[in-house]
N, C-alpha and C positions, 0 to 999 in steps of 0.2 A: 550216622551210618545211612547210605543211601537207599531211599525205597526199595523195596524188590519189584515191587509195578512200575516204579523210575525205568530200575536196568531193563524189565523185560521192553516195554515201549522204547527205550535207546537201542536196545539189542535188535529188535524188528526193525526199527527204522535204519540201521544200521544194515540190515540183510538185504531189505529192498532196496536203498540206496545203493549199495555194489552189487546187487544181483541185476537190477534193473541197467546200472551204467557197464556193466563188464559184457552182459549179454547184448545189450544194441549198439557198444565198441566191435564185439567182436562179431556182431552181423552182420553190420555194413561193413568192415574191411572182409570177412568171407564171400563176400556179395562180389567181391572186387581185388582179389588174393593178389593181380597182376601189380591193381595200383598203388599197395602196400611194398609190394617187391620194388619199385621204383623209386617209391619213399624211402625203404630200407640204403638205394642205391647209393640215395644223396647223402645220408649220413657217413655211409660207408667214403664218400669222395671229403665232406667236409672233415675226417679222421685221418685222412693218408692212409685211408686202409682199400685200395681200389682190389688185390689181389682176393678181396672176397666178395665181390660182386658177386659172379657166380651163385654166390647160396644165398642172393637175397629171396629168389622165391621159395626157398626151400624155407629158411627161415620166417617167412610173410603167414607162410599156411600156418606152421605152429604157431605162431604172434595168435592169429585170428581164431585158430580154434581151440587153442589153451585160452584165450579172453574168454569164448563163448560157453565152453564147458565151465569152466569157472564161475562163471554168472548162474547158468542153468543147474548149476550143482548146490551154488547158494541157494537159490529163491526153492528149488524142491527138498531140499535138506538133506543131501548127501554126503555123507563119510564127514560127517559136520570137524571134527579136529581137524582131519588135514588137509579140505580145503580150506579151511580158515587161516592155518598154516602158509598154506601154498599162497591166498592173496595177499597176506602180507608179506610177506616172501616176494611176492610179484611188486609190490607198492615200495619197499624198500629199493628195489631196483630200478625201478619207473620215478619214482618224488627226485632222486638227486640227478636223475642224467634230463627230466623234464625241467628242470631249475639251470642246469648249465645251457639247455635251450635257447630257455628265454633270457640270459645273461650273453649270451654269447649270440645265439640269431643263425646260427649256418643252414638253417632252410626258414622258410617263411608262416608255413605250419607245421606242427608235427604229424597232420594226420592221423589220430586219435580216434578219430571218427571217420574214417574216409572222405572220399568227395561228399557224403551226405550233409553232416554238418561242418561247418567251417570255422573254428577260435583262433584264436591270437594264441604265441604259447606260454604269455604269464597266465591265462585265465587256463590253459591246460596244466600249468603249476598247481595254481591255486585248486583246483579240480581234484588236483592229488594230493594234495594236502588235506583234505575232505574224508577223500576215501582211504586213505593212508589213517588217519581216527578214527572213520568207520573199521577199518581194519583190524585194529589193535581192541575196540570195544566187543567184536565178534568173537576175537580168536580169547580173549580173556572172559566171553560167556558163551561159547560157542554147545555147552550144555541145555543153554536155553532154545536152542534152534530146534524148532519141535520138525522131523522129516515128515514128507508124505508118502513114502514107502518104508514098507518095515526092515529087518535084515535079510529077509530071505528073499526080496527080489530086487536090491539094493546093487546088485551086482549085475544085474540084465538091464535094468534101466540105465548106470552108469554108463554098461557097455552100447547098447543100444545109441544112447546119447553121443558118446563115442564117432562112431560108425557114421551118424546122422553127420556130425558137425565137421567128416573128413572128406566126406560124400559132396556135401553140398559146396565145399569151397575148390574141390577138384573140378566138379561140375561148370562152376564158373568160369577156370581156364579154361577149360576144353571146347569149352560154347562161351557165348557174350555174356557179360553177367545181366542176373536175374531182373536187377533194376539197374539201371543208368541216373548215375547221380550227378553227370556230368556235364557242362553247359553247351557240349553237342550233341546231346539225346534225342531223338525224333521229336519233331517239334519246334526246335530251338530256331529261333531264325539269329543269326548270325550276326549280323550287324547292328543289332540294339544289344548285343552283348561283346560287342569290339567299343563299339565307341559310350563315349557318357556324353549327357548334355553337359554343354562347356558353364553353364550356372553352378555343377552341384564337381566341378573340377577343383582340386587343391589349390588354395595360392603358394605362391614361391616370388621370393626376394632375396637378391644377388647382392652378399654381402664381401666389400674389398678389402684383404690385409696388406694394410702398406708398415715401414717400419723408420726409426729416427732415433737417433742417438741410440742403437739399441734396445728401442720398445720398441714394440706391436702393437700394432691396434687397429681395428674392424670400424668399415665407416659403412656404410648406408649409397646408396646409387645415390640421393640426394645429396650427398656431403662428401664426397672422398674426395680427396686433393691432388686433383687428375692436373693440375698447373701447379702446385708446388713441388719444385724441385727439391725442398726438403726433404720430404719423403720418397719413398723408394718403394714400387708397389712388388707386393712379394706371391698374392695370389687372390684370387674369386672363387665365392663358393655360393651354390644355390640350399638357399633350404627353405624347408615349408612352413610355413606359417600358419599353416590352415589346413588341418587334413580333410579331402575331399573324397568324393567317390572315386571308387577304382572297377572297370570296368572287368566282367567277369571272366573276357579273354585279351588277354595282352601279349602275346606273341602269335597272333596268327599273319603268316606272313607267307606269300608262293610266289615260286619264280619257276616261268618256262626256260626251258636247257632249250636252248634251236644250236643247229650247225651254221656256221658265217661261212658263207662259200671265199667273200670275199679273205679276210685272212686266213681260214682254213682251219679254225678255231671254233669251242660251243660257249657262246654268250647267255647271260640271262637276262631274261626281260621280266620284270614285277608285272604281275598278272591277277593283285589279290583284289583290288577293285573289280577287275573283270567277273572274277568266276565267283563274287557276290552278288554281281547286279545281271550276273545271266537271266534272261526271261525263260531259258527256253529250261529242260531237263540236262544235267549233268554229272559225269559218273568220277566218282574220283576213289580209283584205289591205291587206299594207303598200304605202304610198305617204309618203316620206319629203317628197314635197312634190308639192302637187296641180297644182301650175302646169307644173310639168316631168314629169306623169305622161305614161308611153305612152299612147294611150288606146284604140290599134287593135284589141286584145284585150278591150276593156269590154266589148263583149256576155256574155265568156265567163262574166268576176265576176258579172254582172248575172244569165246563170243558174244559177250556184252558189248565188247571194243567193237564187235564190227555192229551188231546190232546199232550201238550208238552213232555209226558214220554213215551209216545206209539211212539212218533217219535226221542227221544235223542234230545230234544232240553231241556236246563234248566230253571226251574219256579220256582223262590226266591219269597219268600215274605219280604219284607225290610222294617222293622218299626226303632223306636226309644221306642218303651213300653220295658218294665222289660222283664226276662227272665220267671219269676214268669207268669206275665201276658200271654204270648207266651204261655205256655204250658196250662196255664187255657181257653184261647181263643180258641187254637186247639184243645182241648178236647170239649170244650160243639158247637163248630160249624163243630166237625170232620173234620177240613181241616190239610188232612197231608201234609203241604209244608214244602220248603225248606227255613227256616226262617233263617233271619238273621238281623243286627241290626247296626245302623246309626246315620248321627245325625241330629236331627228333622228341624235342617233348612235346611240343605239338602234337604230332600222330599221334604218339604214343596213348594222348589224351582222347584224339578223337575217335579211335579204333583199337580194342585191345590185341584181340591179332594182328599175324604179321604171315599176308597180307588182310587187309578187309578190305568192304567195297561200302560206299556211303553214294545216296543219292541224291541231289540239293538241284533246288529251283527257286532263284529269285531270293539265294542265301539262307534258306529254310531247308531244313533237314527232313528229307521225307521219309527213308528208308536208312537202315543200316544194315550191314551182316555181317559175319566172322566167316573165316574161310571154307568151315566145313557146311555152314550153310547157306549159302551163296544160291543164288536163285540160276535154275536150268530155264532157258529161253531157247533153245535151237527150235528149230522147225514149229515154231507157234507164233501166230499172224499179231501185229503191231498191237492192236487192242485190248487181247490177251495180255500180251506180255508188257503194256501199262499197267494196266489195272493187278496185275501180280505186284509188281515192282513199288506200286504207288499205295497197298495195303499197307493200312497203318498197323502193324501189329503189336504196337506196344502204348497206346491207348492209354487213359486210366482205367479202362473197364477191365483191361488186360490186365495191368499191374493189381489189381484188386484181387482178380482172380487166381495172382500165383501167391499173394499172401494169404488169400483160404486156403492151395492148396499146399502149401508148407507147414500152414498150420495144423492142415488134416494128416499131411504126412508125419511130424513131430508127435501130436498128442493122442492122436487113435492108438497109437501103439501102446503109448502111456497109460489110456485110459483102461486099454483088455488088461496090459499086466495087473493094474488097480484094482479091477475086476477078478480077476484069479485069482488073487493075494485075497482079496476079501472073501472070497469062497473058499479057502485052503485054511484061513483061519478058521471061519463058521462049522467045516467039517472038522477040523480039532478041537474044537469044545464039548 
């Protein structure tokens, strides 16, 4: 028979394990509710199930704040049966559709962890495989799970917890999220995150199938029998041999939309060397599609746009819509930018609104903003409205300080309830 100090140390370690992995799953994707909704998108495409796009963000919030209450319900000991219940319940559902994953590949992560952390998704299997036995050890001693509220305020804190965990991931959309976990974040210069040093690049060796008397057979670029007419080549295939670094933007790609006076036509011209190696300041707002852009805020881009030409600075606007669309949008909202065109995951990654405005110098990421708060520059003199614009407001010193004050927002409340509960007892004895 197995110890009882055996189970209770497996049952704790068990608690910490999913309380600690379920609540910073569900932090960092509540950090970023949009990027999960986009994750949810591609499942949704690699299913044939496009007619529910629609409710990926609807579905992305619950993903993120059933994770994080889950977690947070484990590690303080609340309604111990049924959420022990509820995560295996959730692990039974997650272990086999994380296994056709990594069997099958139709996105490249699962996003688990959001942009924060980044796995392969056999190691997100294997991950659930863990907490899938943590699961089943909890929910079969979930008696031993000692809470740290009693019954009577078991129900405020739930709630409370609640409220917190729908707050904060709403929060996010509304505004840019809390941290940026993403390889365009202030800061990031750009180009040492497009390219890799060509040393630490994958090799690849082009192997030829030719066939004879009805076999196949794969040669080698050194060997295939490119003069025998016996064989009959049937196809080449590159593969790798060597996995190498993979840099950590691989689709950033821009192209200026001009009008050709001469055919009468909008051409594009690749512009992404350019507007990396700009020396000077440059504004590039994103709109991942012009038909679904906010627009309540265009005045503000419209005086940044002129801002930026009264001083030689450049102002793109960088969608992924038609050419068609671009020139119908610029017309009934009279904004004459310098449009040009992408591709939509792209934006999507470097701005989570639609539109934002990002501000880069020499491929570095000085500034960012989301639509509703977009910097007002009208009538204030160039120096000013640099040094507004070139405020780093998201610092480490910054991010440091919004994890105090989330943490003061979460456990202040926790700690007075604690507080009461402890004095509501002492005055009943």
């Amino acid at each position: 028979m197995v110890n009882k100090k055996v189970i209770n140390v497996l049952t704790l370690l068990s608690r910490l394990i999913i309380g600690v992995t379920f609540t910073f799953s569900g932090f960092v994707k509540s950090v970023d509710p949009l990027g999960t909704a986009y994750k949810i998108q591609d499942y949704f495409i690699a299913l044939n199930l496009s007619e529910f796009l629609s409710l990926a963000l609807f579905l992305s919030v619950i993903l993120c704040v059933v994770e994080l209450l889950l977690g947070i319900f484990i590690l303080l000991g609340l309604y111990r049966k049924l959420t022990s219940i509820l995560v295996l319940l959730f692990m039974i559902i997650m272990t086999p559709l994380t296994l056709w994953i990594a069997i099958d590949n139709p996105v490249k992560d699962c996003g688990c962890f959001g942009d924060a952390l980044i796995i392969s998704n056999w190691q997100t299997f294997y991950k659930n495989i863990v907490l899938s036995v943590c699961a089943v050890l909890l929910l079969a001693n979930y008696k031993n799970i000692k809470s740290i509220f009693s019954k009577r305020t078991e129900l405020i804190v739930a709630l409370f917890t609640i409220i917190f965990g729908f707050s904060f991931a709403l929060y996010n959309i509304i505004y840019s999220p809390v941290f940026d976990f993403r390889p365009y974040k202030i800061g990031s210069h750009l180009p040492e995150k497009i390219n890799v040093d060509p040393a630490r690049v994958g090799e690849f060796e082009n192997i030829f199938v030719y066939t004879k008397n009805g076999e196949q057979k794969e040669f080698k670029e050194d060997d295939y029998p490119w003069n025998d007419s016996t064989w009959t080549f049937v196809e080449m295939e590159t593969r790798m041999t060597k996995e190498g670094e993979k840099p950590e933007i691989e689709d950033f790609h821009v192209e200026l939309v001009q009008y050709d006076d001469s055919t009468k036509t909008f051409i594009n011209n690749d512009i992404t060397e350019d507007i990396l190696k700009d020396p000077a300041y440059s504004f590039w707002m994103i709109s991942y599609s012009l038909e679904d852009a906010e627009t309540k805020y265009l005045y503000q881009l419209k005086d940044i746009a002129d801002f930026a030409a009264n001083n030689n600075y450049k102002f793109y606007c960088i969608t992924s819509s038609s050419v068609e669309t671009i020139n119908e949008w610029g017309e009934t909202y009279d904004a004459n930018f310098n449009f040009c065109q992408a591709d939509e995951r792209m934006l999507k990654t470097i701005v989570r609104s639609n539109p934002g405005l990002v501000l880069v110098k020499n491929g570095t990421v000085i500034n960012k903003w989301c639509d509703n708060k977009l910097p007002i520059i009208k009538e204030k003199d160039k120096s000013s409205i640099v040094s507004e614009l070139t405020k780093d407001v998201y610092h480490q010193q910054r991010n440091m300080k919004t994890i105090v004050l989330l943490l003061l927002l979460f456990i202040v409340p926790l700690l007075i309830i604690k507080v009461i509960e402890n004095k509501l007892n002492i005055k009943n004895k």
